[in-house]
C-alpha positions as CSV (number, residue, x, y, z in Angstrom):
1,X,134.6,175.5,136.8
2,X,136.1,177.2,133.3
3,X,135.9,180.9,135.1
4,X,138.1,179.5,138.4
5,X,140.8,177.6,136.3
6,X,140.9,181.1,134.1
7,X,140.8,183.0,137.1
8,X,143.4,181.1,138.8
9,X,145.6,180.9,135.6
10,X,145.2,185.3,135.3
11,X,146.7,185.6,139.0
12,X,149.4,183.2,138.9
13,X,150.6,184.9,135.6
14,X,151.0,188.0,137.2
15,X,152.6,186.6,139.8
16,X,155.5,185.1,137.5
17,X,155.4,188.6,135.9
18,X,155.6,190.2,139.3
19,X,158.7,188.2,140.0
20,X,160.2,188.2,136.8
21,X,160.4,192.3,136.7
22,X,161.9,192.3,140.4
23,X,164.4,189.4,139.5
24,X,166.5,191.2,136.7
25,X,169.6,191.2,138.5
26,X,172.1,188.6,137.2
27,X,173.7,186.3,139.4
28,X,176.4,183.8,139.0
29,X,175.4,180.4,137.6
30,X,178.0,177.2,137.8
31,X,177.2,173.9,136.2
32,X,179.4,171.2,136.2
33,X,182.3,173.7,134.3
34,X,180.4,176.4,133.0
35,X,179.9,179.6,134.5
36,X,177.8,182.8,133.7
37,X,175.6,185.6,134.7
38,X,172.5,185.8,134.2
39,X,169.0,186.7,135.7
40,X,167.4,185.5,138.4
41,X,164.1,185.8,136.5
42,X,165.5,183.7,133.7
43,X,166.8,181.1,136.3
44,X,163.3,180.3,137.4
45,X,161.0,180.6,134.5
46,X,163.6,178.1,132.3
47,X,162.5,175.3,134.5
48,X,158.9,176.5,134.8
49,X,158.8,176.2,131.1
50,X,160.1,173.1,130.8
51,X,158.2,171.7,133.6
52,X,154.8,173.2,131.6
53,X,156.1,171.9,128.6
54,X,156.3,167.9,129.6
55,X,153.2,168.4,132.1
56,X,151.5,169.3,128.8
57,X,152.6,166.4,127.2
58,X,151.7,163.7,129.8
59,X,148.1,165.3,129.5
60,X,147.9,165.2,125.5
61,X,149.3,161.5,125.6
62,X,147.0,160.4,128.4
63,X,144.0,161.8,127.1
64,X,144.8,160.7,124.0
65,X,145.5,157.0,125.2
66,X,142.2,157.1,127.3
67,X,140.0,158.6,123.3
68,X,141.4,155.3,121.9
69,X,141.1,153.0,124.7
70,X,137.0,154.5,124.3
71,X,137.1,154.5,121.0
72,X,136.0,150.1,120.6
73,X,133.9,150.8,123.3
74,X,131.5,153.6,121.9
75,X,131.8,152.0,118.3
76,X,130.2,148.8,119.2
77,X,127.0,149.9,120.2
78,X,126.8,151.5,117.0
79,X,127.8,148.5,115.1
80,X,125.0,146.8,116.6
81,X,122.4,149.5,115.6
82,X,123.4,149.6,112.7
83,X,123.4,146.1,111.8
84,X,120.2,145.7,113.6
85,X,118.9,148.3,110.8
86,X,120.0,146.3,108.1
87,X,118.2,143.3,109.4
88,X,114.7,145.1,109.7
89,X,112.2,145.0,107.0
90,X,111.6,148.4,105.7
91,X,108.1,150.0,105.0
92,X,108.9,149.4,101.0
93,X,109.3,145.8,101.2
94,X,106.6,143.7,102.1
95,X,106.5,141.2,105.1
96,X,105.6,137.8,103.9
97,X,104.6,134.9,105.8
């Protein structure tokens, strides 16, 4: 599963290389009162960044969200064992009855 996400991620990165080499021409940009020149490359990767960017982020803060939601869960069972350990009698001390 690794190899096809790396494989996957090799061809789609030279696709965006592809396009950014054949996209250096600038062409006018206008936002709201701003205007300038500028690549066509540079107009497409800036949002694929940023959408990368908080894609990441959701990712990191879900998974990190779902490690402490676990976290109770998986400790318990060893709470138990462990205080189960304590409670035994150990081969040093004898068992009365």
């Amino acid at each position: 599963m690794i190899r096809i996400r790396e494989s996957i991620l090799v061809v789609l990165t030279a696709v965006i290389v592809m396009f950014a080499f054949q996209n250096l021409h600038p062409v006018p940009v206008s936002f709201l009162v701003w205007e300038l020149q500028t690549p066509v490359a540079l107009i497409a990767m800036v949002p694929l960044l940023a959408g990368l960017i908080v894609g990441g982020t959701v990712v990191l803060v879900r998974r990190r969200t779902k490690a402490k939601a676990a976290a109770p869960e998986l400790q318990a069972p060893l709470e138990t064992e462990a205080s189960a350990d304590t409670q035994r009698p150990t081969e040093s001390s004898p068992i009365t009855d």
